[in-house]
Backbone as JSON Lines, residues from 0, in Angstrom:
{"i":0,"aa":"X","n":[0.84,-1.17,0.0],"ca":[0.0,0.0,0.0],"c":[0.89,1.24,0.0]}
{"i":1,"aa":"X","n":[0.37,2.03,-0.88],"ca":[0.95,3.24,-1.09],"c":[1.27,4.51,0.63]}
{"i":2,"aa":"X","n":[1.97,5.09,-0.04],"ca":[2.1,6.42,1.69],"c":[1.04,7.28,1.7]}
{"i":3,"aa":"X","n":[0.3,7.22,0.66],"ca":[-0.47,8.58,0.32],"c":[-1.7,7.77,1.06]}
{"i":4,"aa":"X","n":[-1.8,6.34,0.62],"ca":[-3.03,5.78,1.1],"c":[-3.37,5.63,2.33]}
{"i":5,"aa":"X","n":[-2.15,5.08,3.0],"ca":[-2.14,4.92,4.21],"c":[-2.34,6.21,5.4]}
{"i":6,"aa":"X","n":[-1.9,7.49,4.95],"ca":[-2.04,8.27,5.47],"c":[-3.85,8.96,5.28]}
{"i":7,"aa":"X","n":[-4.1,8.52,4.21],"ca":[-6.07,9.05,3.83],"c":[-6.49,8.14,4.98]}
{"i":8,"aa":"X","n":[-5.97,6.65,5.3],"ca":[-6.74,5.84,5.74],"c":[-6.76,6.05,7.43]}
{"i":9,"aa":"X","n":[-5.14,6.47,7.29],"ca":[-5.01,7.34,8.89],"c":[-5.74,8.18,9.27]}
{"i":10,"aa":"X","n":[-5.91,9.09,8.55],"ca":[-6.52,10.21,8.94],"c":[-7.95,9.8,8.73]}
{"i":11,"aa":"X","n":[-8.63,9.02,8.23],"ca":[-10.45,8.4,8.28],"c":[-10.5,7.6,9.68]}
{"i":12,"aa":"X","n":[-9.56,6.88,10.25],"ca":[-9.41,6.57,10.99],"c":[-9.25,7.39,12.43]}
{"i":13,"aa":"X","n":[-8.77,8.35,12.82],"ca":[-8.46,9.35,13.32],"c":[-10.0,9.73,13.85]}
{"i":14,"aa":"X","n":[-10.9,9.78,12.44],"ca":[-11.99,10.81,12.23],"c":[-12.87,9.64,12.66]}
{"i":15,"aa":"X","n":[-13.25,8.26,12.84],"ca":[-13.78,6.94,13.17],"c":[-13.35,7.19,14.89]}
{"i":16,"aa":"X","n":[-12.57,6.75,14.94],"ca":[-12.34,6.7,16.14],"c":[-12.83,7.65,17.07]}
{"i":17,"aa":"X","n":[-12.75,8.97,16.69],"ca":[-13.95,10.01,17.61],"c":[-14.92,9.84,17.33]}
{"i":18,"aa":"X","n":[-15.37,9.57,16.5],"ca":[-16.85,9.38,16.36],"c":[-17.46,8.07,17.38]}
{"i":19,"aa":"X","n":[-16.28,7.11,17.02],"ca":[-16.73,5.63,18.21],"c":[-16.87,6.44,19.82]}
{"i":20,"aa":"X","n":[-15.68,7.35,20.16],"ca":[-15.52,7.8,21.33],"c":[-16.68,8.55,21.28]}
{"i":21,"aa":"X","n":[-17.21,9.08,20.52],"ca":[-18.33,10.48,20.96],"c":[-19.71,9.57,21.38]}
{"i":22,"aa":"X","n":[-19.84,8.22,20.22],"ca":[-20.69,7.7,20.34],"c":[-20.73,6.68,21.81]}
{"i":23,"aa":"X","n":[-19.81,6.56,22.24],"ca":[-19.77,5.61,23.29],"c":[-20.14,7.06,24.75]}
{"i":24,"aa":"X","n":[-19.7,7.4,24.81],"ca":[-20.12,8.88,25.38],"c":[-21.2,8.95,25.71]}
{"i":25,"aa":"X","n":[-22.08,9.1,24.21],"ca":[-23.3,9.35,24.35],"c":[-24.07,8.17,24.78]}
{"i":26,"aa":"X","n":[-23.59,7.27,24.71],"ca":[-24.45,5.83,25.3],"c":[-24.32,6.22,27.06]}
{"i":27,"aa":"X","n":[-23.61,6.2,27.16],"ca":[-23.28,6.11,28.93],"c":[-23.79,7.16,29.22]}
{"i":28,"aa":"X","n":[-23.9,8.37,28.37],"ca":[-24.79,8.95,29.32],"c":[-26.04,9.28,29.25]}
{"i":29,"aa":"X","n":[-26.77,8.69,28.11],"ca":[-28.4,9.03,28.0],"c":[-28.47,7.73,28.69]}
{"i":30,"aa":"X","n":[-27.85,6.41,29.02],"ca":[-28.46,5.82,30.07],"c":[-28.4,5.47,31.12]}
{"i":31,"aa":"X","n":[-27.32,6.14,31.81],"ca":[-27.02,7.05,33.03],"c":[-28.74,8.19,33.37]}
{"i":32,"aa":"X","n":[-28.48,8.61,32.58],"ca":[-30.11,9.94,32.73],"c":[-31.1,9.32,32.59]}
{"i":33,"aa":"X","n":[-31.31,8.09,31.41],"ca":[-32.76,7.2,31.74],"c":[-32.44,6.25,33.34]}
{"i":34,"aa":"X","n":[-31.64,6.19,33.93],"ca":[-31.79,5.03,34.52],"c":[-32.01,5.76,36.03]}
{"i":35,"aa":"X","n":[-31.0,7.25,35.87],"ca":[-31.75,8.04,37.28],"c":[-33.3,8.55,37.19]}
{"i":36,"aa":"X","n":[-34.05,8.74,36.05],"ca":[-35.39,9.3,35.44],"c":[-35.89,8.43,35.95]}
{"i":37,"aa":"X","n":[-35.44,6.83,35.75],"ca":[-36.39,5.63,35.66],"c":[-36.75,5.34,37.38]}
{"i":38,"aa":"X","n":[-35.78,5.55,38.17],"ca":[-36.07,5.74,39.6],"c":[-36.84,6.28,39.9]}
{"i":39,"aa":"X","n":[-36.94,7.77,39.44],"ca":[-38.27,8.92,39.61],"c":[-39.12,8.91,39.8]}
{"i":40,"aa":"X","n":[-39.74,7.36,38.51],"ca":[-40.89,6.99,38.29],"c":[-41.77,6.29,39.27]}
{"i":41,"aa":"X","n":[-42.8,6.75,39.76],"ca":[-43.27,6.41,40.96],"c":[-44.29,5.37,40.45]}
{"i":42,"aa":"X","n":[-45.17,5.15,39.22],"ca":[-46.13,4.45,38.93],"c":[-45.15,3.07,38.14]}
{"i":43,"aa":"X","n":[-45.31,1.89,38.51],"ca":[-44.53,0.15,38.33],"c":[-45.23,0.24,36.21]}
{"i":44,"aa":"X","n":[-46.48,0.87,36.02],"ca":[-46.63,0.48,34.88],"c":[-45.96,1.56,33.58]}
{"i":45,"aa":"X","n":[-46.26,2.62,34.51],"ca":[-44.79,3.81,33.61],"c":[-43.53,3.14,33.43]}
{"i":46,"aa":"X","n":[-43.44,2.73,34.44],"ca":[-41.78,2.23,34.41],"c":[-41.7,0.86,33.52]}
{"i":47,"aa":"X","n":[-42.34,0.17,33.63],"ca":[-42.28,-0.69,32.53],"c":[-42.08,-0.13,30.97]}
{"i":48,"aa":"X","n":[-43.14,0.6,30.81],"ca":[-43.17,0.93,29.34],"c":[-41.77,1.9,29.02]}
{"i":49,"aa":"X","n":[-41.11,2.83,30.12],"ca":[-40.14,2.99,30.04],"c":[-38.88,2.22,30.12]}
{"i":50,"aa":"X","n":[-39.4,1.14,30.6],"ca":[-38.16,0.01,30.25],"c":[-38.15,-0.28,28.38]}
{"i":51,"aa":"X","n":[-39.41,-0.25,28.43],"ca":[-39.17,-0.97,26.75],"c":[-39.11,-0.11,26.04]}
{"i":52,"aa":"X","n":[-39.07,1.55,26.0],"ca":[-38.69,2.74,25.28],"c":[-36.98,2.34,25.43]}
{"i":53,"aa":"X","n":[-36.59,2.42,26.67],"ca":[-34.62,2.14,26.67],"c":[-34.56,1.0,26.23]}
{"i":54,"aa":"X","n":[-35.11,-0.24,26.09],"ca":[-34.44,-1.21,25.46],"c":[-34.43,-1.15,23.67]}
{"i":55,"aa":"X","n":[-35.56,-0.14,23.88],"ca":[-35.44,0.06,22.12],"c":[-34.16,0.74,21.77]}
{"i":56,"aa":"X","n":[-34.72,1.81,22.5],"ca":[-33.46,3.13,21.46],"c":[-31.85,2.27,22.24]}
{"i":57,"aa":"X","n":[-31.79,1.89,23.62],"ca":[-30.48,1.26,23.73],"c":[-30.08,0.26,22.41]}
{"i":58,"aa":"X","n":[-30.83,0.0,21.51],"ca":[-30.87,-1.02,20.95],"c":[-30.3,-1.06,19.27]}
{"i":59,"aa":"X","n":[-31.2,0.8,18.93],"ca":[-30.71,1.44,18.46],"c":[-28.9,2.22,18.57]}
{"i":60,"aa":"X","n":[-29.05,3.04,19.23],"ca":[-27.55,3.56,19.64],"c":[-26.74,2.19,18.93]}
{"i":61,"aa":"X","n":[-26.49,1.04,19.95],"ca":[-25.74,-0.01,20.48],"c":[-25.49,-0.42,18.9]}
{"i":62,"aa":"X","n":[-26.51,-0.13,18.0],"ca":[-26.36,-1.14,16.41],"c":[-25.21,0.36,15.89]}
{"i":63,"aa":"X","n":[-25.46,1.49,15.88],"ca":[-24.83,2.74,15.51],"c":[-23.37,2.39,15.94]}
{"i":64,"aa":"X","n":[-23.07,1.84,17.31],"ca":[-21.77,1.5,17.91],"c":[-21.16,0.85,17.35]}
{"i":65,"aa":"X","n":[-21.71,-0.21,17.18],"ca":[-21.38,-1.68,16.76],"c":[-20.43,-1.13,15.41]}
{"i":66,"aa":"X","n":[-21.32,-0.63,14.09],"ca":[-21.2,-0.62,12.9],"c":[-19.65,0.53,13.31]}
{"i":67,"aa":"X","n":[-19.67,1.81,14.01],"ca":[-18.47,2.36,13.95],"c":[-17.6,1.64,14.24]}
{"i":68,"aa":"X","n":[-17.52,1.12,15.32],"ca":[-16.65,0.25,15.94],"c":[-16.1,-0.71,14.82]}
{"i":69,"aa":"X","n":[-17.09,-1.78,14.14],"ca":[-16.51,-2.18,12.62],"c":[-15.86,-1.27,11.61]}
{"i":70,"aa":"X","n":[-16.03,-0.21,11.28],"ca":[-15.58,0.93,10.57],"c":[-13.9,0.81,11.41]}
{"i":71,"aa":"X","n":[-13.93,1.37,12.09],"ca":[-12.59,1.9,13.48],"c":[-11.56,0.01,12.84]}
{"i":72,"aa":"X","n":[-12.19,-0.94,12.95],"ca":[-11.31,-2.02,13.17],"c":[-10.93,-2.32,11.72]}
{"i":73,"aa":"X","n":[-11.98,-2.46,10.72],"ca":[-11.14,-2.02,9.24],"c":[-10.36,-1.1,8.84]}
{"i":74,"aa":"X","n":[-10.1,0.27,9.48],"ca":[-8.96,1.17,8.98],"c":[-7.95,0.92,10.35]}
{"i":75,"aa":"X","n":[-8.08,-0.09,11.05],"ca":[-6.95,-0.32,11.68],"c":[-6.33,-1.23,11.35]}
{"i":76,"aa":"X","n":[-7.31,-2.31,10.57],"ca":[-6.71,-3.96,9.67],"c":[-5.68,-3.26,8.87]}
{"i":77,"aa":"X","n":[-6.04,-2.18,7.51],"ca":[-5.2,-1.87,6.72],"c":[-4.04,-1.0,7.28]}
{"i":78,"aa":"X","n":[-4.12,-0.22,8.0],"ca":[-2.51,0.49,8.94],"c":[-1.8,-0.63,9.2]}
{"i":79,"aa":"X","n":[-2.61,-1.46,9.66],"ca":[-1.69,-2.65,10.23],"c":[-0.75,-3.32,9.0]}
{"i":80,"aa":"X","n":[-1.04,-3.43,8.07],"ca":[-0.71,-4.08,6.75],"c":[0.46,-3.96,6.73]}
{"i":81,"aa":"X","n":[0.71,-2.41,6.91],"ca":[2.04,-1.75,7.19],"c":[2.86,-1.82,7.84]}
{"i":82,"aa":"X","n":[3.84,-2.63,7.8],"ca":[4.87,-2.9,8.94],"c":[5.35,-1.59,9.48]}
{"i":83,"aa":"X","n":[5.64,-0.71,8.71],"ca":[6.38,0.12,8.79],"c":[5.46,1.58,9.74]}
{"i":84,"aa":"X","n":[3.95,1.64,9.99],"ca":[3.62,2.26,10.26],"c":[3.8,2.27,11.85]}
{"i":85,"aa":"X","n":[3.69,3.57,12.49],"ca":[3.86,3.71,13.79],"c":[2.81,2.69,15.21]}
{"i":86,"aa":"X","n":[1.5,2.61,14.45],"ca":[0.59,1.86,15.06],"c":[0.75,0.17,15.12]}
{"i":87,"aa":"X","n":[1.18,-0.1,13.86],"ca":[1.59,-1.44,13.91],"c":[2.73,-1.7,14.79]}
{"i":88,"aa":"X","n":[3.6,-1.12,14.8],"ca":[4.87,-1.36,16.11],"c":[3.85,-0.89,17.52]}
{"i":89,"aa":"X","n":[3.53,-0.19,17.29],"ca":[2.87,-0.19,19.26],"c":[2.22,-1.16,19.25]}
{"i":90,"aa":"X","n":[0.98,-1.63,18.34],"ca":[0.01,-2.58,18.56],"c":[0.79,-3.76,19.09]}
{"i":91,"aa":"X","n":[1.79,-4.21,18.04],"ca":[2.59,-5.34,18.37],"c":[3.68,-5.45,19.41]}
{"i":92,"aa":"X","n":[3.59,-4.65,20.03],"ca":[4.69,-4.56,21.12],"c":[3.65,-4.74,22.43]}
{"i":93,"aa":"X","n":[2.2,-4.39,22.66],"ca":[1.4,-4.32,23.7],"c":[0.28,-5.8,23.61]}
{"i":94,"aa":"X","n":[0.55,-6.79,24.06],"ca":[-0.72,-8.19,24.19],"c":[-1.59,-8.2,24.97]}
{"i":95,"aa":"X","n":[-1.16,-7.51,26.5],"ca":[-2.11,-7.67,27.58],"c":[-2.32,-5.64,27.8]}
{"i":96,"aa":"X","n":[-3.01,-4.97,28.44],"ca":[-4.51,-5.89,27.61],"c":[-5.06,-6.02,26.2]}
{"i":97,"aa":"X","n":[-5.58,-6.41,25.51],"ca":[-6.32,-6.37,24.32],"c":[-6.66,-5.14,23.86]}
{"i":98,"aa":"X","n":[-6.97,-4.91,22.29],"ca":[-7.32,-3.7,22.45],"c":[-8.57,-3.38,22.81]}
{"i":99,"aa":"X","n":[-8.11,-2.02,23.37],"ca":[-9.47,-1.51,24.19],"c":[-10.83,-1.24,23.33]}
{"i":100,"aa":"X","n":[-10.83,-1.01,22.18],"ca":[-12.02,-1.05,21.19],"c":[-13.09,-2.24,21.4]}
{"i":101,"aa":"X","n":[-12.13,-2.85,21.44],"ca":[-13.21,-4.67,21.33],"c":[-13.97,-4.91,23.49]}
{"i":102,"aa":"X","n":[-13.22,-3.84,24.05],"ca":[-14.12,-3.8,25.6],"c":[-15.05,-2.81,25.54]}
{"i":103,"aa":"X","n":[-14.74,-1.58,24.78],"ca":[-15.41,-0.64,24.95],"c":[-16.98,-1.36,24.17]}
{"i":104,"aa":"X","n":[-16.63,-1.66,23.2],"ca":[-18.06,-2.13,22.65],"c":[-18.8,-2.88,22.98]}
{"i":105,"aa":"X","n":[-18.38,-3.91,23.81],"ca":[-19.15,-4.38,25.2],"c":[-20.38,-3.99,25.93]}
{"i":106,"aa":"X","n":[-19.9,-2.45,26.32],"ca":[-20.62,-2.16,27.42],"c":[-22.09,-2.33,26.79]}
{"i":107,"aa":"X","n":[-22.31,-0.95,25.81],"ca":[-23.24,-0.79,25.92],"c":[-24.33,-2.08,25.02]}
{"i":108,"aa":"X","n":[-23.4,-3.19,24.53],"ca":[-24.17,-4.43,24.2],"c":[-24.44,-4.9,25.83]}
{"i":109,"aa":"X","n":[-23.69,-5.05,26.35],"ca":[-24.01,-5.34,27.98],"c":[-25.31,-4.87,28.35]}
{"i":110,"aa":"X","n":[-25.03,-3.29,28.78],"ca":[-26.48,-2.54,29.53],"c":[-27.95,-2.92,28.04]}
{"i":111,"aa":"X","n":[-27.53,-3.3,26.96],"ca":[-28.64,-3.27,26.13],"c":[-29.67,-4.77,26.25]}
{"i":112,"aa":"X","n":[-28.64,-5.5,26.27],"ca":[-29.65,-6.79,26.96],"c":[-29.96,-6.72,28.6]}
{"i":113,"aa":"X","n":[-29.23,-5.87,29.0],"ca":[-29.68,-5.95,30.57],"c":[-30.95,-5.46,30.57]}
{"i":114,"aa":"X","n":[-31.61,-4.05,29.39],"ca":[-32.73,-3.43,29.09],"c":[-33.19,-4.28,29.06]}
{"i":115,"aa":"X","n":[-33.18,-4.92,27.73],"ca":[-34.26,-5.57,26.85],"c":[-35.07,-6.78,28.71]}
{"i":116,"aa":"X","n":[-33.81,-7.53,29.28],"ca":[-34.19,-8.39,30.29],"c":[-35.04,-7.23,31.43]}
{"i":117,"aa":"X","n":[-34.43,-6.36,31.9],"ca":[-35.47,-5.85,33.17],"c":[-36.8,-5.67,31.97]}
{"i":118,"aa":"X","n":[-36.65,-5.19,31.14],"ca":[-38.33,-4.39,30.37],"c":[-39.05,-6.12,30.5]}
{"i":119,"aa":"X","n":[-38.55,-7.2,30.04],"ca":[-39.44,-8.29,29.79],"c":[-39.91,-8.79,31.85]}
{"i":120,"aa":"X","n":[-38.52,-9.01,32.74],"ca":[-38.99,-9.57,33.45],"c":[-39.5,-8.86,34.13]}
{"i":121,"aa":"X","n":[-39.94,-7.69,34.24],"ca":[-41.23,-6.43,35.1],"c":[-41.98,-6.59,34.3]}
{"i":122,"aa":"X","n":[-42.16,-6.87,33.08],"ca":[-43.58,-7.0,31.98],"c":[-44.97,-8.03,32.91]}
{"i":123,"aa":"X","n":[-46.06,-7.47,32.84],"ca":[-47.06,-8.78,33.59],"c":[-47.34,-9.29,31.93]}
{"i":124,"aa":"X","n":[-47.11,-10.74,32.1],"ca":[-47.15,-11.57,30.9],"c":[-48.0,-11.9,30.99]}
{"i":125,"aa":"X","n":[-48.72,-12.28,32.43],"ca":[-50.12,-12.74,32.1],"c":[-51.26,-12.66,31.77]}
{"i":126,"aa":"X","n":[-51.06,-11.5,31.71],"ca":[-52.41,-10.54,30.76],"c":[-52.3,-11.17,29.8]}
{"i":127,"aa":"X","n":[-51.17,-11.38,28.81],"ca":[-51.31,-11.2,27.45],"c":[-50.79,-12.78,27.21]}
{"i":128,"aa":"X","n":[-50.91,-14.09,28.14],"ca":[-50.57,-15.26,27.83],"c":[-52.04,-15.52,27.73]}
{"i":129,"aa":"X","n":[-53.08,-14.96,28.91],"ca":[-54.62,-15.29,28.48],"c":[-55.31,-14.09,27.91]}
{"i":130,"aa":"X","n":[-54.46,-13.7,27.37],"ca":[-55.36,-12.8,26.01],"c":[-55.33,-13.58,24.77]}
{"i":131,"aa":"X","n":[-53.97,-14.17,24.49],"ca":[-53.7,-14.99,23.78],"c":[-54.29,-16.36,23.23]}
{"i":132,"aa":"X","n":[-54.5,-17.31,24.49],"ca":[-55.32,-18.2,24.43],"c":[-56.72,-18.03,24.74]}
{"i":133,"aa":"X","n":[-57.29,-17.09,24.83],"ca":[-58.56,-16.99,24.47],"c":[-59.05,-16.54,23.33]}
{"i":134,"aa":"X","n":[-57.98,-16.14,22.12],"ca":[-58.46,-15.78,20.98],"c":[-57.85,-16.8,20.11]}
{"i":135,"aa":"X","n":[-57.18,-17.66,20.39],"ca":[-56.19,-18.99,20.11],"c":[-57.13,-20.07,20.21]}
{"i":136,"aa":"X","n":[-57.45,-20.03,21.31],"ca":[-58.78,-21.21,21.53],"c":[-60.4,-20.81,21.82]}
{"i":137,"aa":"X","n":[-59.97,-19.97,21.62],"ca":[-62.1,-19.52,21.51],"c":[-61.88,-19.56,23.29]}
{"i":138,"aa":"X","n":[-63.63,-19.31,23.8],"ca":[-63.59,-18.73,25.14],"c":[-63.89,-20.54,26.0]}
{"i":139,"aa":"X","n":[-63.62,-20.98,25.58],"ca":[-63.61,-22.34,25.91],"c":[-62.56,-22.73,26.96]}
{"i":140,"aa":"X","n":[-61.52,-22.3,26.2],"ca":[-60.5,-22.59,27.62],"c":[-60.66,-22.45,28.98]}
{"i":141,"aa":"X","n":[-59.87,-23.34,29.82],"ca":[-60.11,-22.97,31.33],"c":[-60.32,-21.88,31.72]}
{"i":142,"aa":"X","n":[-60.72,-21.5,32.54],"ca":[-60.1,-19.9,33.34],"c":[-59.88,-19.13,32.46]}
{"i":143,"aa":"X","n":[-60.19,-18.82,31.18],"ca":[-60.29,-18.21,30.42],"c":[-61.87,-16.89,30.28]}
{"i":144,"aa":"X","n":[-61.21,-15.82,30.48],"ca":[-62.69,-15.37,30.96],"c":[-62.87,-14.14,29.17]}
């Protein structure tokens, strides 16, 4: 690979990488602010439905992450190519810890299923397991009112 290239790819990279940082930023802290809001909430059925508003948009963000974060690790594959570039000698000189890209993107996959799980296990399912089977099986079913 050419010097000219490597340096476009540096510098897209450069411009990726804040964007991963701005975006990781912004994860931690809109759900930092939903999660002190979500305390606030004094009514159990608000708070539910506000569970499943954060497990959405966490869900959202977290796919936005993901994809930079892929962006960030392809213009670091090709620097790397480069023996000769400055990043490839640090990368390869440092094993423990890993790079920090591949933890950072973690988190907010972390807190995003932790959403998606509190929104389902505060959900009352049983409304809607015999809502279900009473339009599944006609009003016939047991205890089916």
């Amino acid at each position: 690979m050419r010097k000219e290239e490597i340096a476009q790819i540096d510098s897209e990279r450069k411009h990726l990488e804040s964007l991963y940082q701005e975006r990781i930023n912004f994860y931690l802290v809109f759900a930092s602010v939903f999660v002190v809001g979500l305390s606030e909430i004094g009514d159990a059925n608000v708070k539910v439905v506000a569970l499943w508003v954060m497990a959405i948009v966490s869900t959202v963000i977290t796919l936005s992450v993901i994809r930079t974060f892929r962006l960030v690790m392809k213009a670091l594959a090709e620097i790397k190519a480069d023996e000769h570039h400055p990043y490839t000698r640090y990368h390869d000189a440092i094993a423990i810890p890993p790079d920090a890209n591949k933890f950072l993107v973690s988190v907010p996959v972390i807190l995003t299923v932790f959403f998606w799980w509190a929104a389902s296990h505060y959900s009352n399912w049983h409304w809607l397991w015999h809502w279900l089977l009473s339009h599944v099986t006609g009003p016939t079913y047991p205890g089916v009112k």
